[in-house]
N, C-alpha and C positions, 0 to 999 in steps of 0.2 A: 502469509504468502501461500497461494493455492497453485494447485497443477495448471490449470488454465493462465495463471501470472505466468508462471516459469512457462509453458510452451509458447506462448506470446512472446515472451524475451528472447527464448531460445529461433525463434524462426526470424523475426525481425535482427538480430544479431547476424545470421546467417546470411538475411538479404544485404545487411551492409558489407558483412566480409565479401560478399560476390561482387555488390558493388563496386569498392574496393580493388577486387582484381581486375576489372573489366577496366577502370580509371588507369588505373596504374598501367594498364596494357597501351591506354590512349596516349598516355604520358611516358612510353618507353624511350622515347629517342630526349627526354630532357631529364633534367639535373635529379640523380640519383635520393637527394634530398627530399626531393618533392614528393617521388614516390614514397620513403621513410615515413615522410608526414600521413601520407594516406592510408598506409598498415597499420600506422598507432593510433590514428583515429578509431579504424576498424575493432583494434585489440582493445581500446578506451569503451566502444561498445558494447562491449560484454559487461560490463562495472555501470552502465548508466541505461539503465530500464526505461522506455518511452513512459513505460507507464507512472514513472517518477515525476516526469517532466509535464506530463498531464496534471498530476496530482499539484505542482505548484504552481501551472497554469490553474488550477480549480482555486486557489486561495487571490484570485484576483476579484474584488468585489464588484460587482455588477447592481444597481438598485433596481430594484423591482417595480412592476405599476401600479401592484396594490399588497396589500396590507397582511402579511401573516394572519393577523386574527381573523383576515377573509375566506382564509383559503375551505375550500371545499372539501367535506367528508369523500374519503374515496369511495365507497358504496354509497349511495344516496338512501337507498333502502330496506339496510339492514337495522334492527333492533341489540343492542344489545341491552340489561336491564339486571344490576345485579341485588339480591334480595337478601335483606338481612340475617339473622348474622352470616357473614359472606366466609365460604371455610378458606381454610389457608391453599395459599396456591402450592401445588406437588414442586418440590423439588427434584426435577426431572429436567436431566436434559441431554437424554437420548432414550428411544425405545428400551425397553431390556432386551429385547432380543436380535440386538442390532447387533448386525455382523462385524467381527473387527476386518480392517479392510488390510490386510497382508501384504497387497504388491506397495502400495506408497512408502512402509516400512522397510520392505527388502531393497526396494529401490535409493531408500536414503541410508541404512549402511552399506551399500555397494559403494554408493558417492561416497560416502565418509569414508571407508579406505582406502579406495583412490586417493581422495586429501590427504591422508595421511597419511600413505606411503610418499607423495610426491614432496610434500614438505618436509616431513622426515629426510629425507634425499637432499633434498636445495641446505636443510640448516649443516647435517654432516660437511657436506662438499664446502659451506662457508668455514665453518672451525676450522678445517683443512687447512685452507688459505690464512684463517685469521693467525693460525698457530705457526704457523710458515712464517708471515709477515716477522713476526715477533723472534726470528734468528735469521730474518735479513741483516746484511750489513750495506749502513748509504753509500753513494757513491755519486761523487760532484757530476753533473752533465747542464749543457745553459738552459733547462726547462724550469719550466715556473711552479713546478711539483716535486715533494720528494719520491725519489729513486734509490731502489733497494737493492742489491745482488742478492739470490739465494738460490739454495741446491732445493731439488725437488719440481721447479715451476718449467713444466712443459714449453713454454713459449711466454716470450714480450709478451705483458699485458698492464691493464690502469685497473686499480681495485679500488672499490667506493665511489662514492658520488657527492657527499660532504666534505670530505678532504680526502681526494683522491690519491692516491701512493703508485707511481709506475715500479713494476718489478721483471726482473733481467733474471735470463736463466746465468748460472755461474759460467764465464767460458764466453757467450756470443760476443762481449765486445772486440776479444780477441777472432773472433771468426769474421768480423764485417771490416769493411774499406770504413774511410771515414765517411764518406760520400754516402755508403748506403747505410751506415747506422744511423747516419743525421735523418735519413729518408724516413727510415721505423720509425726515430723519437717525432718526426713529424707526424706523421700517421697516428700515436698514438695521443700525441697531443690535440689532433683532431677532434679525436672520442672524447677527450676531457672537455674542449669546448663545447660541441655538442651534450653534453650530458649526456651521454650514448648507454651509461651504464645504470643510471635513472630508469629511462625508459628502457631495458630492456630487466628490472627490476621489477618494475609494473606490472607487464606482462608476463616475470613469471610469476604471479599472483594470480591473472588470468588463467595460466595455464593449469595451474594449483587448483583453482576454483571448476574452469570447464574443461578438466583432464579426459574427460568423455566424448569431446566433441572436437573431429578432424581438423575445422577450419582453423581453432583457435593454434593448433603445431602446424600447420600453414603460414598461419600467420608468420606464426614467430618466424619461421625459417624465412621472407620475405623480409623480413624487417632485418635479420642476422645479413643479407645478402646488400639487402637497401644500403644501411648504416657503413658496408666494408666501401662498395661502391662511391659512396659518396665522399667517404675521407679519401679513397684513393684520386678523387677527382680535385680536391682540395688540395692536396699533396703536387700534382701536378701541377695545379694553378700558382704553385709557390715559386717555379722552377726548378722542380729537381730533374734532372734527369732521366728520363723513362728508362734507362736503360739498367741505373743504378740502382733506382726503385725496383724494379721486377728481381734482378739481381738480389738483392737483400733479401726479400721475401722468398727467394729460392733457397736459400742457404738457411732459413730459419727452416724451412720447408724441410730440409734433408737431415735437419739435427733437430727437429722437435715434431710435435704433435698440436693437436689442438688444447683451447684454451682446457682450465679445469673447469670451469664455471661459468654457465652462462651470463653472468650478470658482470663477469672479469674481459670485457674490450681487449681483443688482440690484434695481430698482424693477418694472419694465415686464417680466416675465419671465411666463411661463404665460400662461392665456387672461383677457386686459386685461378683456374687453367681458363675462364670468364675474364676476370681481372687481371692476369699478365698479358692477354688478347688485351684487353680494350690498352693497358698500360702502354705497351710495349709500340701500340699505332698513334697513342698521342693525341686522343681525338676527346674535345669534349664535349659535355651534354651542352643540350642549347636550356639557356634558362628561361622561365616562362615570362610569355611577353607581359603585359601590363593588361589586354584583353583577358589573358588565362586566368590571370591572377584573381583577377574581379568574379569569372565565370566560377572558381573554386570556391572562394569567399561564400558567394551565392550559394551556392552547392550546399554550401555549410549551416550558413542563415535556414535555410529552407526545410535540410533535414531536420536542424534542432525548434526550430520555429512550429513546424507543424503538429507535433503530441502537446508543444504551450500553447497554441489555439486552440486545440481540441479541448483541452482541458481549460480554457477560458470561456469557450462556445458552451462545456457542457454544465459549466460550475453550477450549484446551487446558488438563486439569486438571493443575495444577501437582503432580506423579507424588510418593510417600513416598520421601522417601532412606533408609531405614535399611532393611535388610534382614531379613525375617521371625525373627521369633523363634528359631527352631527352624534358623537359619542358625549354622555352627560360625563360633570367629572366630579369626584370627592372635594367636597368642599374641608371639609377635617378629616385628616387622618392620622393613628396612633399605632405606630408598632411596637409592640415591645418584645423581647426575646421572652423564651419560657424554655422548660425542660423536660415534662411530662408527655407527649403527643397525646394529642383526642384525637377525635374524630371526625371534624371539617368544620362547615357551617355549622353556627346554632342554632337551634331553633327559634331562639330571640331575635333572630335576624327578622326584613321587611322591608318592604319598598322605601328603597330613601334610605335603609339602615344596615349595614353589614355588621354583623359581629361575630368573627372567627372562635373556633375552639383554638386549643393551642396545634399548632400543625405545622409540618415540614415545610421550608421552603422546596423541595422540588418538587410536591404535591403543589403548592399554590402556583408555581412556573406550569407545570404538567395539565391543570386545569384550566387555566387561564386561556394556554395558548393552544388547547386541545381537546377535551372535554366540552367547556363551554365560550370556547373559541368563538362564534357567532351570536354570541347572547343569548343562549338557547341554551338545555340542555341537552347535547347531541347522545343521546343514547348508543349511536351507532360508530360512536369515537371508540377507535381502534388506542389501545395501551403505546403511547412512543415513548420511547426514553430519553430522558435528556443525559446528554455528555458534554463533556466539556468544561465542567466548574469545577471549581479550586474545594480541596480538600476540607475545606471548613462548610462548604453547601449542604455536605450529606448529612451534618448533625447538626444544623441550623433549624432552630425552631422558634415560631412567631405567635404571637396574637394578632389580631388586626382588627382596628374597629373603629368603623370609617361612616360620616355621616355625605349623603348625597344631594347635590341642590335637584330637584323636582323628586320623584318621584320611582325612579328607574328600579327595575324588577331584580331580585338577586341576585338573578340569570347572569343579568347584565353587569352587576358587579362584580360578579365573579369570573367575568371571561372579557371584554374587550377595557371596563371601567379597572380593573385590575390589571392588566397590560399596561395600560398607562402608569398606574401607579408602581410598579417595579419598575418602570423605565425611569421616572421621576425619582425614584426613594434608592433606588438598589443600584441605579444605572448600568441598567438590563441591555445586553445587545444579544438577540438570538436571532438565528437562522433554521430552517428547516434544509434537510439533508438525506437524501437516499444512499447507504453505503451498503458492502453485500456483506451478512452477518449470517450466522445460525437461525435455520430456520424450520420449517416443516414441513412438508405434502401431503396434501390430502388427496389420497388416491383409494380408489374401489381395490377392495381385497379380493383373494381368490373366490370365486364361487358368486360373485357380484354383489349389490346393494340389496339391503332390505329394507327400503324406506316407504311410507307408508304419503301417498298423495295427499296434499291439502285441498281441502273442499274450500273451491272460488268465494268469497263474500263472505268468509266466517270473520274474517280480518283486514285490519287497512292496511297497509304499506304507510311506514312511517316519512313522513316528511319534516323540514326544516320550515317557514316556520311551522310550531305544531297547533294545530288547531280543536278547538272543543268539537267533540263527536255528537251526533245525536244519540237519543237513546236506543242502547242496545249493541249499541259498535264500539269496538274496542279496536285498537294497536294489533298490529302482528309485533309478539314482542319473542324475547329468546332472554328465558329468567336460569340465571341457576341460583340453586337455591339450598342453604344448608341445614332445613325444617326438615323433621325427621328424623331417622335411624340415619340412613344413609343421603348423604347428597346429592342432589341430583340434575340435569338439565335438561327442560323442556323449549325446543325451537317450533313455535309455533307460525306456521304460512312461512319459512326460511327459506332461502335458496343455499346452496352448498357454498358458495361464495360470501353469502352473510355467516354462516355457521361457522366456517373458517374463522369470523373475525370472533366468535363466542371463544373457540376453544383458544385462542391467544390467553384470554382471562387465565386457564385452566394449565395451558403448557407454559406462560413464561415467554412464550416465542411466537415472531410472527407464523402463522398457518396461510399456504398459498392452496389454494383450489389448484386438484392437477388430477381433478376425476373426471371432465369432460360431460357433465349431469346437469342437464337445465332443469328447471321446473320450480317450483316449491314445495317443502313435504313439510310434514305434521313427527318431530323428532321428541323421541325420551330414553333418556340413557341416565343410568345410576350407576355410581359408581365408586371407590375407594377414595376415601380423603388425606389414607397415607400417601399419595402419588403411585407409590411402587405396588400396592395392593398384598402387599403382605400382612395382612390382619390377622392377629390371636383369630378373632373370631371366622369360627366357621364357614357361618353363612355370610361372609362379607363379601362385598360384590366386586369385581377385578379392579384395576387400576384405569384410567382413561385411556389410554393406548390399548386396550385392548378389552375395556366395554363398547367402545363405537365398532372396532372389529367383528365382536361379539352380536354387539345388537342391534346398527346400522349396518354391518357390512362394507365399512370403512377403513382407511388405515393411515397412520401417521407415519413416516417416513421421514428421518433426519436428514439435514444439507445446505445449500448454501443459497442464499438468494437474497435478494432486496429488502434491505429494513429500513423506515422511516425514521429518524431522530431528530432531537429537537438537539441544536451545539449551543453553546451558551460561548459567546465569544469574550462577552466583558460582562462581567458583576462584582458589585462591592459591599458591603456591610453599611446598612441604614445608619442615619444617624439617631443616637438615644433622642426619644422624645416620650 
């Protein structure tokens, strides 16, 4: 959950409580009820995030026109090209000198004791009641709930909403006519049908949760006013008499106070000297016609409809698993489980012949559908990760050794001829998916860049497919390289935006260019293989965050942005062969 989540929720929230009142204002001259409905909606808002309802609009699958294994390198032409033996990647994952960020901290225990005091508060005030309850004594009345006399309980009220209990302070029956105690036990029998004590349960959880925010004790006080109004409308509808009604509530009025508990439904609640006016003249709400009703309904469809479309409009298209027509296929093939990991391909492999070392299945998913996604090896495939498989994927490990009818290039087995075969063998279903994760920025450091210009024609820009060079002309490539003392990276004819996808290798995490630096340069940075750059040795050279500061005049800067992943929706365990 980030700050931009929560200020989204929190304003969109806001626009529907105003909504909300603005309705309710349209709908003043009709049934108390209807308005009740449209505060708990409001208060229901705050517990149900747009961006929730997006997210399960996003899981509606939509098929796509073409092929995962189609899809396009996002840079076309960057190199990346890594050189044996390859060092281990820095476990690093924040600058060291990165600031801790203070106000998001101070700002979440302010919240947190707010919750805390305010629930603290609601559980006290419930024992209160619950331990009261328990030196009630019953007392016969014709309701369809038990009824309790005890000392203590400020005013008639209904406690609970699974088996509701009415309680009577000691004393009122003898203070009320018959006529106007029959009126209160009406009244409160109201609240029990309605579940009045439910829904104002709810919402003090609401209030509990956004104790910070005015609209949400708005609310409530609307909803506490709504709910009184509407049982007293219902009460009249029964035929009691106005007179005896306002009566009764007067008299509870003069020998009590309000409820203990917001969640405890009473007589004397909302604005008294409001409700003995509307009581006392006899007049009721008009109910909504059959036009209104439909016009609300609508209202409703509409608001909650709209973040599910969005989030069906924006979904990741669930990508084709089968691989293009015109794709050759394994004519034999054998997996077998193993326990050791090598290295990948072997070198015994050839056209028409794959023969795996032993290797991870998420390397062979990870290469397949990214690496050598196009039948190629795309040098310029950025690291994605796959999510989404069952805990037995990450220590799954294979052989595979698989013969081809014609002739087809490694390439090819290893990236679109291998999609097929996990789809067939594993019953593979994957999608591609941008979600926003940790990530990095590459921006100029103080005092600007040091990068040194590429001379035109020393290099090609790499392309898909790749083509034999004449002599003399090589790749723009970007090697890191761990021959040597120290390791080191050289990005030759790069643009800052392919460099970007280099130092992905190096940090672990996507790098987003956010230096604003066209061009191509001529890059060499050496640098610490313990990530953190803290070496025994002397002359060891810094850590990567802070040799490209150093020696491009760059800087890495941690945060949040868009990351590519691969989800694995459905996989299964091959069968022994």
């Amino acid at each position: 959950m980030t700050i931009e989540f929560l200020i989204n929720h929190l304003w969109q929230s806001s626009g529907i409580a105003l909504l909300a009142g603005l309705l309710a204002f349209l709908l003043r001259r009709n049934s108390a009820k209807v308005r009740f409905s449209v505060w708990f909606s409001a208060s229901l808002k705050f517990l149900l995030p747009f961006a929730l309802l997006v997210n399960l609009g996003s899981l509606v699958p939509r098929p796509a026109s073409r092929s995962v294994s189609a899809a396009e390198p996002v840079f076309s032409e960057s190199a990346v090209r890594i050189v044996e033996p390859f060092i281990p990647t820095p476990d690093i994952r924040a600058p060291l000198h990165a600031r801790v960020q203070w106000a998001p901290i101070a700002i979440g225990l302010v919240w947190g004791f707010g919750f805390l005091a305010i629930a603290v508060s609601r559980l006290r005030g419930w024992r209160r009641v619950r331990a009261a309850l328990r030196s009630g004594v019953p007392v016969e009345l014709p309701i369809p709930v038990q009824a309790l006399v005890m000392d203590g309980m400020e005013e008639p009220g209904v406690v609970g909403f699974l088996c509701p209990v009415l309680v009577l302070p000691r004393g009122l029956m003898e203070q009320l006519s018959t006529q106007q105690l029959g009126a209160v036990l009406a009244h409160e029998m109201c609240h029990v049908r309605r579940r009045d004590n439910f829904y104002a349960a709810v919402h003090m959880v609401v209030e509990a949760i956004f104790w910070f925010h005015p609209l949400v004790w708005w609310i409530g006080s609307r909803m506490v006013e709504e709910r009184e109004l509407a049982c007293d409308e219902e009460v009249l509808r029964t035929g009691c008499e106005p007179s005896d009604y306002a009566e009764g509530i007067l008299q509870v009025c003069r020998s009590y106070t309000e409820s203990p508990l917001a969640c405890v439904s009473g007589v004397t609640g909302a604005n008294v000297k409001k409700r003995l006016y509307a009581i006392l003249n006899g007049c009721f709400a008009r109910e909504l016609s059959a036009g209104s009703k439909v016009l609300l309904a609508a209202m409703v469809v509409v608001i909650l409809s709209t973040p599910l479309a969005i989030g069906v409009i924006s979904a990741p298209l669930i990508q084709a698993q089968s691989a293009p027509a015109n794709t050759p296929k394994f004519e034999v093939a054998s997996i077998r489980s193993c326990s050791e990991p090598e290295n990948g391909p072997s070198a015994n492999s050839k056209p028409g012949r794959l023969i795996s070392d032993c290797n991870g299945l998420l390397n062979f998913i990870g290469s397949a559908y990214n690496g050598y996604a196009s039948g190629y090896l795309n040098i310029n495939a950025e690291p994605t990760p796959v999510t989404g498989s069952p805990a037995w994927v990450a220590s799954a490990f294979y052989r595979i050794n698989a013969t081809a009818e014609g002739n087809p290039s490694v390439t090819m087995m290893l990236g679109p001829m291998m999609q097929a075969l996990l789809e067939d063998r594993f019953q593979l279903k994957i999608h591609r998916e941008t979600v926003e994760g940790p990530v990095y920025f590459l921006t100029v450091a103080q005092g600007g860049t040091k990068l040194h210009p590429f001379v035109e024609g020393s290099c090609v820009p790499w392309s898909l497919p790749p083509v034999a060079l004449p002599r003399g002309q090589e790749y723009c490539l970007s090697l890191i390289s761990g021959l040597g003392k120290w390791p080191s990276m050289n990005a030759h004819g790069s643009t800052l935006q392919e460099f970007s996808k280099t130092l992905h290798a190096l940090t672990g995490r996507t790098v987003i260019d956010k230096t604003g630096v066209a061009g191509r340069f001529d890059m060499h940075v050496e640098f610490s293989s313990d990530g953190a750059g803290l070496s025994s040795d002397p002359g060891a050279p810094p850590s990567i965050f802070v040799a490209i500061q150093e020696q491009l005049g760059l800087k890495l800067e941690a945060g949040r942005g868009p990351v590519e992943t691969l989800v694995i929706d459905r996989i299964e365990r091959p069968s022994v062969n």
